[in-house]
N, C-alpha and C positions, 0 to 999 in steps of 0.2 A: 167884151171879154169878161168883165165882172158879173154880168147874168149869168153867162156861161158856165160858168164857178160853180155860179149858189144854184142853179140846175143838177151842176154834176153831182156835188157834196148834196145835196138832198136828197138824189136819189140814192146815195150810196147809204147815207144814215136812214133815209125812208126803209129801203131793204134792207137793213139789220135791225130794226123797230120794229115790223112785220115779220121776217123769222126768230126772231126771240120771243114776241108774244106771241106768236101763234104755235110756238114749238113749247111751252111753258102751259097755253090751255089745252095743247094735246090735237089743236084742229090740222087742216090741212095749208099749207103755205097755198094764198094765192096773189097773183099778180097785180090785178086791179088793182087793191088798195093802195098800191104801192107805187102807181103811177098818179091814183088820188094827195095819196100822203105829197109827193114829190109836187106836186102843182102849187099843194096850198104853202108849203114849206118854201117853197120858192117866192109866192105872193105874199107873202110874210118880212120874210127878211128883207125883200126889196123895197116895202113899203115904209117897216122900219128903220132900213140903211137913208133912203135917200127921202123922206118926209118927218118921221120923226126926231131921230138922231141928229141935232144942229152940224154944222162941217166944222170941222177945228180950224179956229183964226189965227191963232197962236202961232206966231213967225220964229225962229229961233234966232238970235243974235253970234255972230259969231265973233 
């Protein structure tokens, strides 16, 4: 469920990343990119979330 996430939010920030610059150099919005953009974005945070980023150990006392 948490791939799922960083899939969906990727592509939603992928596609507003791709029509803002492409609407800013004046080109035409295309799609590709943005299925590109979404994959690596995806490979990224997941590699980060669950290899680099240690788990928190830290228990809370109550």
């Amino acid at each position: 469920m948490r791939f799922l996430g960083v899939v969906i939010w990727s592509f939603i920030l992928g596609t507003l990343l791709a029509y803002v610059l492409t609407s800013m150099s004046g080109d035409v919005f295309a799609f590709g990119p943005v299925i590109v953009l979404t994959v690596a974005f995806s490979i990224i945070v997941t590699i980060v979330g669950d290899f680099i980023i240690p788990p928190d150990t830290h228990e809370t006392v109550e």
